[in-house]
C-alpha atoms as a printed R data frame, in Angstrom:
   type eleno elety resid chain resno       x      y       z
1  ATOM     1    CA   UNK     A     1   0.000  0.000   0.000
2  ATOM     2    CA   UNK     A     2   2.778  2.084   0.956
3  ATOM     3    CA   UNK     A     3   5.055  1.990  -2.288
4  ATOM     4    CA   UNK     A     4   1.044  2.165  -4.267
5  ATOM     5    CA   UNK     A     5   1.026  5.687  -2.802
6  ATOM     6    CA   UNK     A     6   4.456  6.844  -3.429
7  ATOM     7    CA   UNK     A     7   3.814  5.745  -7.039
8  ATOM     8    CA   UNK     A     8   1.214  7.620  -7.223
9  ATOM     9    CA   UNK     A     9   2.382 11.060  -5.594
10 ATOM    10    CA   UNK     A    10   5.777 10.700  -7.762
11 ATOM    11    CA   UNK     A    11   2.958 10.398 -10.649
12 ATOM    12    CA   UNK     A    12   1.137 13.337  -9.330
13 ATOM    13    CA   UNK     A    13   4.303 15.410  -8.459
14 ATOM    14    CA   UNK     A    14   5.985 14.878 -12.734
15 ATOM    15    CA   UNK     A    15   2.606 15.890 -14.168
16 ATOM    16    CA   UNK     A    16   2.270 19.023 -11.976
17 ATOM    17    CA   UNK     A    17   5.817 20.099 -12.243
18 ATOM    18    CA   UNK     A    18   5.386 21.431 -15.660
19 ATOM    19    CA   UNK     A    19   2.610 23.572 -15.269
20 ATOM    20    CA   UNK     A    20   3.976 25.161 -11.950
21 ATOM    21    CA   UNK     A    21   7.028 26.002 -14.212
22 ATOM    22    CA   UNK     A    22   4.540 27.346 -16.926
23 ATOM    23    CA   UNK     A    23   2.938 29.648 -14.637
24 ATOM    24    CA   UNK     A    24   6.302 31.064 -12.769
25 ATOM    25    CA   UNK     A    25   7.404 32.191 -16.548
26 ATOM    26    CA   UNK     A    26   4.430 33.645 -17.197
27 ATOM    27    CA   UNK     A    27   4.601 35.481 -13.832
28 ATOM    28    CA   UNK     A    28   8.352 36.160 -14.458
29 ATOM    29    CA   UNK     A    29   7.372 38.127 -18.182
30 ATOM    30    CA   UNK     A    30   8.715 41.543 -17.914
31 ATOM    31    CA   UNK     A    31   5.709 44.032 -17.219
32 ATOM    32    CA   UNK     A    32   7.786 46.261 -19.773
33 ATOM    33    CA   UNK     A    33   7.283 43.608 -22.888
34 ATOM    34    CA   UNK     A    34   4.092 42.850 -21.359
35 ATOM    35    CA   UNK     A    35   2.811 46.352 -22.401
36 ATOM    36    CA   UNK     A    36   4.646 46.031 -25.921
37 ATOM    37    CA   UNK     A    37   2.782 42.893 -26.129
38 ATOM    38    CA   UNK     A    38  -0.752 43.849 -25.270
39 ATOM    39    CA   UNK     A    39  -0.265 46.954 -27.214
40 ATOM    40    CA   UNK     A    40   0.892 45.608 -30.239
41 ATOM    41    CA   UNK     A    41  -1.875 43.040 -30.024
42 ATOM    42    CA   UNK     A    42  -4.796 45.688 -29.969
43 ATOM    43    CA   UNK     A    43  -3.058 47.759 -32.844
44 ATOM    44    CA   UNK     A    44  -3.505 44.675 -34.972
45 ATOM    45    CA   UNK     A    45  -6.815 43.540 -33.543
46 ATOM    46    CA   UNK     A    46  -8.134 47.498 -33.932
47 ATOM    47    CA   UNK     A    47  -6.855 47.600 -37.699
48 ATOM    48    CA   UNK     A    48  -9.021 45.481 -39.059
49 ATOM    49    CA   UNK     A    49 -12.226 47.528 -37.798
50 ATOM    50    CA   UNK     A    50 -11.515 50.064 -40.240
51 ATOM    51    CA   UNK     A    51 -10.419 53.975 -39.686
52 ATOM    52    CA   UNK     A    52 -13.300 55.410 -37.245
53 ATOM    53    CA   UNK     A    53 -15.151 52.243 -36.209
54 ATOM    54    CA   UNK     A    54 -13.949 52.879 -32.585
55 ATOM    55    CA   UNK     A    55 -13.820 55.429 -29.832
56 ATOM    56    CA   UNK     A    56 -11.438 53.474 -27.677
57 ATOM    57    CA   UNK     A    57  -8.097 55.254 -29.090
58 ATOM    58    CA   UNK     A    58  -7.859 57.265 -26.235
59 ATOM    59    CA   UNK     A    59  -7.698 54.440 -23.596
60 ATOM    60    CA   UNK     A    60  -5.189 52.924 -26.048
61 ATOM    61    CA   UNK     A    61  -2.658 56.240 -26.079
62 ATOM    62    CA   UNK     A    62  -3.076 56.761 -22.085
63 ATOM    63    CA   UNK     A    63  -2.031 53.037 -21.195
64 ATOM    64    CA   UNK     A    64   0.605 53.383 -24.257
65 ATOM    65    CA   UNK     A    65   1.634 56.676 -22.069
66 ATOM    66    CA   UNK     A    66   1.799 55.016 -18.868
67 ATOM    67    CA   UNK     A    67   3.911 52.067 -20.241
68 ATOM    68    CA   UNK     A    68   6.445 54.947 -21.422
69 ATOM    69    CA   UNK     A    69   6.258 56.523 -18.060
70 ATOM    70    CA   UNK     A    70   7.025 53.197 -16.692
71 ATOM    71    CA   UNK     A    71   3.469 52.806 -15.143
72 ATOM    72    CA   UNK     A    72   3.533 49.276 -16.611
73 ATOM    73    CA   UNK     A    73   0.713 48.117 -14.102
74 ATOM    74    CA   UNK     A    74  -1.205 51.012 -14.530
75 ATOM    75    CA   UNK     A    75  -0.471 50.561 -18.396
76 ATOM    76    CA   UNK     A    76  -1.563 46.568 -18.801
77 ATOM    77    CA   UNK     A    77  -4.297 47.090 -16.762
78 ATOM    78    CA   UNK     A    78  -6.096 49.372 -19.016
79 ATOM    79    CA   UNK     A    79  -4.970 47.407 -21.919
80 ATOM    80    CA   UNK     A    80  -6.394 44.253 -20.034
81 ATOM    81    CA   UNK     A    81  -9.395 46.261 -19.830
82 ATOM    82    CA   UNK     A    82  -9.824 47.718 -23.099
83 ATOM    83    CA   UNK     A    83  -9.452 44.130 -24.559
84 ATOM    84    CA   UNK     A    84 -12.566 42.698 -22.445
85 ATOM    85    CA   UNK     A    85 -14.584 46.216 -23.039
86 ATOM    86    CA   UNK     A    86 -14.402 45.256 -26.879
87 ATOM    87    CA   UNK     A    87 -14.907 41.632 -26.255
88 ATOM    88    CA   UNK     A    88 -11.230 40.838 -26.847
89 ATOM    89    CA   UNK     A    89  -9.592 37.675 -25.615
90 ATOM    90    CA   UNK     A    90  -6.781 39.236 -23.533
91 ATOM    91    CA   UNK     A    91  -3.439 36.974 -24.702
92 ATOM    92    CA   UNK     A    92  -1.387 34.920 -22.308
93 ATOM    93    CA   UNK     A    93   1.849 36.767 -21.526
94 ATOM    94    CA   UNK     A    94   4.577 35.701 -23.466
95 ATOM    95    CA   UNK     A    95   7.752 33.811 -22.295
């Protein structure tokens, strides 16, 4: 019974170290290319609505400006925000 659950908890512990590793990267993404990234992925998800179609470009240059000021939480939070206001998927961060 005894070597049944250390079997099992080894089994437990190899499938579970991967996704703990998964999610310390993602934690560990620079909140720097974190804006780039969110940025960059509403300037290409916002170009295909044509010139006009939104009002959200001022959201978009005020968490662009607090990335540059090196608000960056204050910057991908409105980008998070702006994503789900428009019914955006907001993209896993990057490794």
């Amino acid at each position: 019974m005894h070597r049944v659950r250390s079997v099992a908890l080894a089994s437990v512990m190899a499938i579970g170290a991967p996704a703990v590793a998964c999610a310390q990267q993602a934690a560990e993404m620079e909140p720097k290319a974190r804006c780039a990234q969110l940025l960059a992925y509403w300037d290409q998800r916002s170009a295909s609505k044509g010139e006009g179609a939104s009002g959200s470009d001022m959201p978009r240059k005020a968490a662009g400006l607090d990335c540059d000021n090196r608000r960056y939480a204050d910057g991908i939070r409105r980008m998070e925000d702006l994503l789900r206001q428009n019914r955006y998927p907001v993209p896993p961060p990057q490794p």
